[in-house]
N, C-alpha and C positions, 0 to 999 in steps of 0.2 A: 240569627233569631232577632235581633236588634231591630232589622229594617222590615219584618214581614207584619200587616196589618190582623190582628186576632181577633172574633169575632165580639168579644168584650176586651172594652178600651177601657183604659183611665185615667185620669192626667197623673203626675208625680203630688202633687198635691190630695188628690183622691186615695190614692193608694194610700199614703201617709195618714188619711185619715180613717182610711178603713181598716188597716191590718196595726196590729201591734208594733212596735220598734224591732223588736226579735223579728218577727215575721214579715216584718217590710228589710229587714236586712240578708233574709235567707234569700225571701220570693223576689224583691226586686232586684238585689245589691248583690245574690248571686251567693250568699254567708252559708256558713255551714253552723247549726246547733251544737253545743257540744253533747257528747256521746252522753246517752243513758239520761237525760235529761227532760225527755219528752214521756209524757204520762201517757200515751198511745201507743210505746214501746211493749206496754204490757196487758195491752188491748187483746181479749181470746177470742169476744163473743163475734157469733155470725155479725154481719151488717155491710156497711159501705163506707170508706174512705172519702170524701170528696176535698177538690180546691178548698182552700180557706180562700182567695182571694175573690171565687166566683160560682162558686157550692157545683160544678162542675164530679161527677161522680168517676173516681180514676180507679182505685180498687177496690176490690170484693175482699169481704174478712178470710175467706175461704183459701186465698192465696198467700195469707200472710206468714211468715215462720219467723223463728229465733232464731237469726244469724250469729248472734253474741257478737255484733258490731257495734251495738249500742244505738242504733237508729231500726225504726220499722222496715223492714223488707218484706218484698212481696214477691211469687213467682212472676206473674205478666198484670198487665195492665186490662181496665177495660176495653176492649178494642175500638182505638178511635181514640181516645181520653187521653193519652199523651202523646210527645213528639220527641226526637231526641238533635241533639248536636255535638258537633265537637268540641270541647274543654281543654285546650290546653295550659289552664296556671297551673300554678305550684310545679312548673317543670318536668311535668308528664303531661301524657295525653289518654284520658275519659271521655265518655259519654256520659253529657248532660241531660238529664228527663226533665222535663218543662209541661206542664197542660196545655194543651192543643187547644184551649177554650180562650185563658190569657196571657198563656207563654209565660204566669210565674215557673220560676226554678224550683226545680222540687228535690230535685238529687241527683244523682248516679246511677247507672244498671253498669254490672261485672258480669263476666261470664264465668261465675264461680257459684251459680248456686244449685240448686237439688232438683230431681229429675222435679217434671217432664221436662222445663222448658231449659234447665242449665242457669239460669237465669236468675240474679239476686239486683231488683230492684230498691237500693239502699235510699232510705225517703225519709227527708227533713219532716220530721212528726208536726213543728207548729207550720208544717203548708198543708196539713190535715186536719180536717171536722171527721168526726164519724158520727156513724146515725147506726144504729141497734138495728138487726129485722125484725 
């Protein structure tokens, strides 16, 4: 992911000035939130998820559930809206979801979640805006 150019750029200096210290340490430096900490964890209503770093719109509220992981999960993604890679710190090996618009980091996808898709998109809450429908 490192070397591929994203259709929104920013220098290290931009970024730092646009996202918070939390959200410059999830979305660029790769950090993980700690659990149950994010106020979008308890987000019901319809609407949309988008990037915090580039209002890029990645899920539908429609998708979201209560994994009781302590971070938002979603079944899938806008189609298009993210990308994924391989992760291997902490000595395993994950898939990383990133937005496809600036390659922040956004979380994890398991294949531990509820039908259709099987699929539980485990997602750093402050690299989330949501907007109401």
């Amino acid at each position: 992911m490192d070397t591929k150019t994203f259709p929104v750029t920013r220098t290290d200096a931009e970024w730092r000035a646009k996202l918070s210290s939390e959200q410059y340490q999830v979305m660029r430096a790769h950090g993980t939130e700690r659990p149950g900490s994010c106020a979008l964890l308890a987000e019901k209503r319809p609407g949309t998820f988008s990037c915090a770093g580039c209002d890029t719109p990645l899920f539908e509220g429609k998708v979201k559930f209560e994994s009781g992981t302590g971070w938002p999960s979603f079944n899938e993604p806008i189609p298009g809206a993210t990308e994924d890679s391989v992760d291997d710190s902490y000595f395993m090996r994950r898939t990383e979801v990133h937005c496809a618009t600036c390659g922040s980091h956004l979380g994890h996808v398991f294949p531990d979640g509820p039908p259709p898709t099987g699929l539980r998109y485990c997602i750093n809450g402050v690299a989330l805006n949501f907007t109401p429908a």
